[in-house]
DRENFI-63263 format. One record per residue: y, x, z of N, C-alpha, C, O in turn; residue number from 1; residue in three letters. Coordinates in steps of 0.1 Angstrom, whole numbers. Each point is the difference from the previous one (the first is absolute). Example, Ala and Ser with C-alpha at 12.3 -4.5 7.8 and 13.67 -1.06 7.14 Angstrom:
2
ATOM   nnorth   neast     nup   canorth   caeast    caup   cnorth   ceast     cup   onorth   oeast     oup   num   residu
ATOM      -57     132      78        12       -9       0       12       9       0        0      10       7     1      ALA
ATOM       11     -14     -14        11        9       0       11      -8       8       11       5       1     2      SER
REM end
This chain:
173
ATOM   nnorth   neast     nup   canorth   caeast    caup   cnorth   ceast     cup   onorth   oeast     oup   num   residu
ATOM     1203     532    1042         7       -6      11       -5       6      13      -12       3       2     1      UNK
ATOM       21      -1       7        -4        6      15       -3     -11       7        8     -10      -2     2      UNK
ATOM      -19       8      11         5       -8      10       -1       5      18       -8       8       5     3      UNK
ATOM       17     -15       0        -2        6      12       -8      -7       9        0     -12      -4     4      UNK
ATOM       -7      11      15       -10       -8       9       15      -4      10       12       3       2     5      UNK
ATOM      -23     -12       0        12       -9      11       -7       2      14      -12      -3       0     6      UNK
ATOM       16       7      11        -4        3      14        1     -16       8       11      -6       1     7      UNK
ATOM      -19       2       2         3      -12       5        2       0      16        4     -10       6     8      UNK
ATOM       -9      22      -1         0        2      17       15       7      -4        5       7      -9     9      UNK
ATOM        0     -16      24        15        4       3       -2       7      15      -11       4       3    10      UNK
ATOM       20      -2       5         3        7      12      -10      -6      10       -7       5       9    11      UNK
ATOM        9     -18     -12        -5       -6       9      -17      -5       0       -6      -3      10    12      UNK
ATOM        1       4     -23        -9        1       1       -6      13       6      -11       0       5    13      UNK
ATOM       18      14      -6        -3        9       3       -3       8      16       -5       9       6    14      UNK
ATOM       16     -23      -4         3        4      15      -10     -10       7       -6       4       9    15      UNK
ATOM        4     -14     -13       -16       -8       4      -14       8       4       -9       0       9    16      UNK
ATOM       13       7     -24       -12        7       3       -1      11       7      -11       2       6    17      UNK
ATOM       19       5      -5         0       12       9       -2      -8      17       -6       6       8    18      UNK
ATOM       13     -18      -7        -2       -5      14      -14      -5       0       -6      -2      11    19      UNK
ATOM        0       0     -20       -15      -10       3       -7      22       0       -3       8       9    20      UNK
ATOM        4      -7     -14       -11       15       1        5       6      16       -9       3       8    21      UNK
ATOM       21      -2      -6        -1        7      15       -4     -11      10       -3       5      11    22      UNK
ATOM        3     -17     -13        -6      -12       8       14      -5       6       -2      -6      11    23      UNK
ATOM       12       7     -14        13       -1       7        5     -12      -1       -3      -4     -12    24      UNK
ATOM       10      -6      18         6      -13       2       12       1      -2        6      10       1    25      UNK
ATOM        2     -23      -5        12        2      -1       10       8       7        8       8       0    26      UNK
ATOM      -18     -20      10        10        7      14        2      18      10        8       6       7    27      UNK
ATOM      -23      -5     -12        -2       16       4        6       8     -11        4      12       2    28      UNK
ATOM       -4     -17     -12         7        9     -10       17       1       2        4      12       1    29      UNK
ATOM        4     -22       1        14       -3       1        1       8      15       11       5       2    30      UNK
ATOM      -22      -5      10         5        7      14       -2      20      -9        8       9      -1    31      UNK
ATOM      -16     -10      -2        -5       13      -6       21       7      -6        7      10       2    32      UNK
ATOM       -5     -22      -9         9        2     -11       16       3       8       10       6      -4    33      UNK
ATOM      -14     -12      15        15       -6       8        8      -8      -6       11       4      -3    34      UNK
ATOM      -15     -19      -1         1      -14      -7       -6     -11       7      -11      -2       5    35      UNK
ATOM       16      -1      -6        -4      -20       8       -8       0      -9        0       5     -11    36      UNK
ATOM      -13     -16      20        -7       -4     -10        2     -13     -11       -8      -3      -9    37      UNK
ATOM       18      -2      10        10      -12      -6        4       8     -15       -4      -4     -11    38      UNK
ATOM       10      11      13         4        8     -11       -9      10     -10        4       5     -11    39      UNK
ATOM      -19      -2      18        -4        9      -7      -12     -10      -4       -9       6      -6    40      UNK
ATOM        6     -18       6        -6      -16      -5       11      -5     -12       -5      -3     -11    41      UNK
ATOM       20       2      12        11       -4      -5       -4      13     -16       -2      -5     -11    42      UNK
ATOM        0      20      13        -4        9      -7       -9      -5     -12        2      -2     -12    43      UNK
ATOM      -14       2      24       -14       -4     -11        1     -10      -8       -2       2     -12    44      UNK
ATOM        7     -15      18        -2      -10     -11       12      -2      -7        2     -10      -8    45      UNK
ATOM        7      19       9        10       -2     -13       12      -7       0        9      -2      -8    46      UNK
ATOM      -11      -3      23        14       -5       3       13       3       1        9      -8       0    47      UNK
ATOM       -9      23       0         9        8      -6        7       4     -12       10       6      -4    48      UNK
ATOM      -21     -11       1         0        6     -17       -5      12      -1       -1       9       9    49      UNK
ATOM       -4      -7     -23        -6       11      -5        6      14       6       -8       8       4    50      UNK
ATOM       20      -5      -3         3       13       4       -4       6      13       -2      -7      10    51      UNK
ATOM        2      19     -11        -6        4      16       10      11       0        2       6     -11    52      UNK
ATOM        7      -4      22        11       10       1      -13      15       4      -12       1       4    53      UNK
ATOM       23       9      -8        -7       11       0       -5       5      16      -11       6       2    54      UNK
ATOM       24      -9      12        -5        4      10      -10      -7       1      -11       5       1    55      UNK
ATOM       11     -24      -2       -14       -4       4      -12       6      -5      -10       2       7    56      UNK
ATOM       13       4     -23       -17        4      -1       -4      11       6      -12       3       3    57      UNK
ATOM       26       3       1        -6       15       5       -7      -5      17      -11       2       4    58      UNK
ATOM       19      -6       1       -10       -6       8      -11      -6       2       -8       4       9    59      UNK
ATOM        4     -15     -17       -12       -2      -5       -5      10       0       -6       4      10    60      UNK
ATOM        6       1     -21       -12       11       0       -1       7       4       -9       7      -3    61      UNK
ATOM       18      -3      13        -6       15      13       -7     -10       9       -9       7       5    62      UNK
ATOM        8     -19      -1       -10       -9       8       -9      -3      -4       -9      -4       7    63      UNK
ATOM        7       5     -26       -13       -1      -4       -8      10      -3      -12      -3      -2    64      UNK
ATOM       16      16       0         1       10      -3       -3       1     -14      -10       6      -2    65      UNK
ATOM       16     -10      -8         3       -1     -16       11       4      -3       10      -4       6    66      UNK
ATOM       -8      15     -19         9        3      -5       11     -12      -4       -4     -10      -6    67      UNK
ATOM       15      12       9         7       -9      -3        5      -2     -21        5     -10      -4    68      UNK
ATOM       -7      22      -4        -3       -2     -11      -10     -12      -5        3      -7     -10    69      UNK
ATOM      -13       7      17       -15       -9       3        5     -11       2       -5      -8      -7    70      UNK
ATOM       11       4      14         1      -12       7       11      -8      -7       -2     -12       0    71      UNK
ATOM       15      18      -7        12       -8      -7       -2       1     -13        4     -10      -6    72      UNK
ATOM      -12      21      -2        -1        4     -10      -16      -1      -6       -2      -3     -12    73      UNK
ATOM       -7       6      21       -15       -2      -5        1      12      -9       -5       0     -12    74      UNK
ATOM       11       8      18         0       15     -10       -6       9      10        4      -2      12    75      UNK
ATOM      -13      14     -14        -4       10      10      -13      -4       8       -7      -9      -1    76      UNK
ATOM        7      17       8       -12       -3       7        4      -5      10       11       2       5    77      UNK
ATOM      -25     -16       3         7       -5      10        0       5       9       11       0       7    78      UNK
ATOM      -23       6      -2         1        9      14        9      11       3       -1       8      -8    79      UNK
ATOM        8      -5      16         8       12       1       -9      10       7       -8      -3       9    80      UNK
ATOM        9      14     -14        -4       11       0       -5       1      15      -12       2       4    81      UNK
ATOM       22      -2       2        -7        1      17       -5      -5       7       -1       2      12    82      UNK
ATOM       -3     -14     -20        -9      -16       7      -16       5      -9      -10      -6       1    83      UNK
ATOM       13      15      -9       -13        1     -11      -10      15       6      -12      -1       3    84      UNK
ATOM       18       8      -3         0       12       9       -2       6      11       11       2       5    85      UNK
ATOM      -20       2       1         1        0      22        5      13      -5       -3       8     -10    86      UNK
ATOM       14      -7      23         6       13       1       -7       8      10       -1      -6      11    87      UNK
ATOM       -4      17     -11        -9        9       4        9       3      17       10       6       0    88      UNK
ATOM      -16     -11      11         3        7      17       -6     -14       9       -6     -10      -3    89      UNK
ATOM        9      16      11       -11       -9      11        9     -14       1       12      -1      -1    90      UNK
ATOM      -19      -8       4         7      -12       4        7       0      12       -3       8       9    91      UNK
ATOM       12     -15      -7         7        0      14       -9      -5      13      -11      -6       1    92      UNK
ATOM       16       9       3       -10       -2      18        3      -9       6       -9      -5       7    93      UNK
ATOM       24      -2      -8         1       -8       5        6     -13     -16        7       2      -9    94      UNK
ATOM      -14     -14      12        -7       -4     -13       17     -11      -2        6      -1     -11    95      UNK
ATOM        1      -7      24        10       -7      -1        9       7      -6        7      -6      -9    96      UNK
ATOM       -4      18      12        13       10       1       -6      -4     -15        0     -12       2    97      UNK
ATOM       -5      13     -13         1       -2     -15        3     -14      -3        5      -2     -11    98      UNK
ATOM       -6     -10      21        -2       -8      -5       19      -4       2        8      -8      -7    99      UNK
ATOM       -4      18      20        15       -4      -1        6       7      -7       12      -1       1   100      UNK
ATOM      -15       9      -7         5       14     -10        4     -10     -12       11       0      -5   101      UNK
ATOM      -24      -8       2         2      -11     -14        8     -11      -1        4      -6      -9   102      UNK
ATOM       -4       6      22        13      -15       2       15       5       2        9      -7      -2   103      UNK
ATOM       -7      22       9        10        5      -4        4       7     -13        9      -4      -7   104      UNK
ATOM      -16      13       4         4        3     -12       10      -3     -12        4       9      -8   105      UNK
ATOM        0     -23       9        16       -3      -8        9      -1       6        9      -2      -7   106      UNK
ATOM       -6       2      16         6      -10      14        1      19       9        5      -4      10   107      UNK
ATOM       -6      14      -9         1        6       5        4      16      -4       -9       4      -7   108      UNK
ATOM       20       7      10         3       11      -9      -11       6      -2       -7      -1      10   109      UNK
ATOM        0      11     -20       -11        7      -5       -2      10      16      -12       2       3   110      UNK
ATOM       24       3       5        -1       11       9       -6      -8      12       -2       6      10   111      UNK
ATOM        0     -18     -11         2       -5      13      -22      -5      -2       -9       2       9   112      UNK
ATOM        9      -6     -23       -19        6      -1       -2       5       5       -7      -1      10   113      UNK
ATOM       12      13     -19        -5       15       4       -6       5       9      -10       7       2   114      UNK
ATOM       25     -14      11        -4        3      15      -10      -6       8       -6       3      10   115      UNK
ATOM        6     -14     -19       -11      -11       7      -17       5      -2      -10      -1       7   116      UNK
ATOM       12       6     -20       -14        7      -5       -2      13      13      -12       1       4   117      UNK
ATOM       22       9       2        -7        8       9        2      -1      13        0       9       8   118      UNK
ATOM        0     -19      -4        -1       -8      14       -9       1       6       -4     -11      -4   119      UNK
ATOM       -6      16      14       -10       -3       8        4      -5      13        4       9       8   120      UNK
ATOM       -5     -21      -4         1       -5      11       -8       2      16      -12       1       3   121      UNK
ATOM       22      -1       3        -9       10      12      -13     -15       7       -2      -3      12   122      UNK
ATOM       -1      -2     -18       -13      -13       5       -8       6      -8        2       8     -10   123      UNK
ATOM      -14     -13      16       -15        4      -7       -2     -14      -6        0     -11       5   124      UNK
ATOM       -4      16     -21         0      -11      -5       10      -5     -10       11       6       3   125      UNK
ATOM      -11     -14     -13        12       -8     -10        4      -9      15       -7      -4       9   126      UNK
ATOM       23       3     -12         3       -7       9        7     -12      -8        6      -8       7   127      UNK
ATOM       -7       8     -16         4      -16      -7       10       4     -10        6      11       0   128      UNK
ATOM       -4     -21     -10         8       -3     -10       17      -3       6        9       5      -6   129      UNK
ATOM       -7     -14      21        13       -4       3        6      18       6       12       4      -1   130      UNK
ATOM      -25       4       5         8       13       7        3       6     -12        8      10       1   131      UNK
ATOM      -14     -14     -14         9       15     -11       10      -4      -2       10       6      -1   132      UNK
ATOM      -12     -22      -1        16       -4      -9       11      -3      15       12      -2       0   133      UNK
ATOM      -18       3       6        15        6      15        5      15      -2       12       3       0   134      UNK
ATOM      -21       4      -2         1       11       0        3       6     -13        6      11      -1   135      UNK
ATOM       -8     -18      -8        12       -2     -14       12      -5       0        7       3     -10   136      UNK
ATOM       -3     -10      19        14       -8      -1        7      11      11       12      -3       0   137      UNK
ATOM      -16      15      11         8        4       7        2      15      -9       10       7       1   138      UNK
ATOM      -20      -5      -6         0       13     -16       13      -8      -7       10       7       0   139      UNK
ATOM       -9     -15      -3        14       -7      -9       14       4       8        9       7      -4   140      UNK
ATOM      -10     -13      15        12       -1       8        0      19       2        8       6      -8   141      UNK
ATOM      -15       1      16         3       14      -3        7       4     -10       10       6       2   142      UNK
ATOM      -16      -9     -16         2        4     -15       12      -4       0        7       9       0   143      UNK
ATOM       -1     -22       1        14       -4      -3       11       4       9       11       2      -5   144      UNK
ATOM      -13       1      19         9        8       7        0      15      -2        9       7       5   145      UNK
ATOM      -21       0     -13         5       13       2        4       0     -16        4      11      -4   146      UNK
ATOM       -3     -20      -6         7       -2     -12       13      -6       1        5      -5     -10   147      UNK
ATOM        0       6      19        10       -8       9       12      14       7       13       2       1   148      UNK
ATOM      -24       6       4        10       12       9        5      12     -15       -5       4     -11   149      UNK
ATOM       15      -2      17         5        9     -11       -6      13       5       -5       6      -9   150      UNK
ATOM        4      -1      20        -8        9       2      -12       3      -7       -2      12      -4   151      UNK
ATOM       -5     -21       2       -14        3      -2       -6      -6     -17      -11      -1      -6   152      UNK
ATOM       26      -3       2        -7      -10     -14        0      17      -6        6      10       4   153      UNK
ATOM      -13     -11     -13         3        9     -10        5       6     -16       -4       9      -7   154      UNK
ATOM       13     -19       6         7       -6     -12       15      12       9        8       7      -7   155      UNK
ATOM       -7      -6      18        13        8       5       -2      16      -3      -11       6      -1   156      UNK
ATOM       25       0      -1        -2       15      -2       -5       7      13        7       0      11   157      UNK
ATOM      -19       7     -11        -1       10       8        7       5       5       -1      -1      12   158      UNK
ATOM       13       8     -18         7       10       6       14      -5       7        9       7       5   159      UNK
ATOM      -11     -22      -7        15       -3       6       -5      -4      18      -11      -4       5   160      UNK
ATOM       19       6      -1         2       -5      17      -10     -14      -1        0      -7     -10   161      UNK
ATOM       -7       5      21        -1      -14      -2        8      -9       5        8       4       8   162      UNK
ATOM       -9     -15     -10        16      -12       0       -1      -1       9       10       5       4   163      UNK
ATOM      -17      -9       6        -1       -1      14        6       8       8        7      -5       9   164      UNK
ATOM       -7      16     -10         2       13       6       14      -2       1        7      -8      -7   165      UNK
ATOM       -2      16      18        17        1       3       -1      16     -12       -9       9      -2   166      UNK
ATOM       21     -12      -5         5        8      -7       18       3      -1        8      -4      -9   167      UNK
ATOM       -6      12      19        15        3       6        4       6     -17       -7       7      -8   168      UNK
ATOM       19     -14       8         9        4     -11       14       1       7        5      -6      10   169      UNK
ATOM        2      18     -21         9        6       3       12      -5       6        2     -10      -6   170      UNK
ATOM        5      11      13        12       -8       4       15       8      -9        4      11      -2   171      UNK
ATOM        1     -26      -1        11        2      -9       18       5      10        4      -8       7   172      UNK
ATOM        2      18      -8         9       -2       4       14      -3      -4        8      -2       9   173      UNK
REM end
């Protein structure tokens, strides 16, 4: 006869634990997550029921930084590779600009990072967390108006006139 073991940790035990090792609270976990803390309590104790939808875990676990395999399945390893790992270059100089980098990060387009990552601000000094994520939300508005101009999107053919442009056509007689 085969027998198989029975796993008695579910998601939620799993997600307990991952919140008691990073020292994390409901409620820092759920701001972390972008979730009320009503609902990510509603989570843990099961009030929900057993299922955990897939965007919630993926969320979850980019705030806890655990493989989401790990966390619904208790399959794989828990740590993800880039929470396990220091990636080899100097730390940033200005220490907030990371800290709004991490609260934007889902909430904001990949290009609009990017930009935020080579920013040097003309003050001596980090000048705070509210100046990156201003200075992230006017990166968006740029981004969405020049994804906006037909001029400048670049999904348009090169070689045609741009739309804007006066383009005289023939007159019929």
């Amino acid at each position: 006869m085969c027998y198989v073991a029975v796993v008695s940790d579910d998601w939620q035990t799993r997600l307990a634990d991952a919140m008691e090792s990073r020292g994390l609270s409901g409620g820092e976990l759920a701001r972390r997550a972008g979730f009320t803390a009503q609902y990510m309590n509603s989570l843990r104790s099961g009030d929900r029921g057993a299922r955990l939808p897939i965007d919630t875990a993926r969320r979850i676990a980019a705030a806890l930084g655990v493989s989401v395999d790990w966390l619904v399945k208790g399959e794989g390893p828990r740590d993800r590779l880039s929470d396990v790992y220091m990636v080899p270059g100097t730390p940033d100089p200005y220490p907030t600009r990371t800290e709004a980098i991490a609260l934007l990060a889902k909430v904001v387009e990949p290009e609009v990072i990017d930009a935020l990552r080579t920013v040097v601000p003309q003050t001596d000094g980090d000048p705070g967390r509210d100046y990156w994520i201003q200075y992230a939300k006017a990166l968006a508005k740029d981004l969405k108006r020049i994804e906006a101009d037909p001029d400048l999107n670049a999904k348009r053919d090169r070689d045609a006139p741009p739309k804007s442009a006066y383009v005289p056509t023939a007159k019929k007689k």
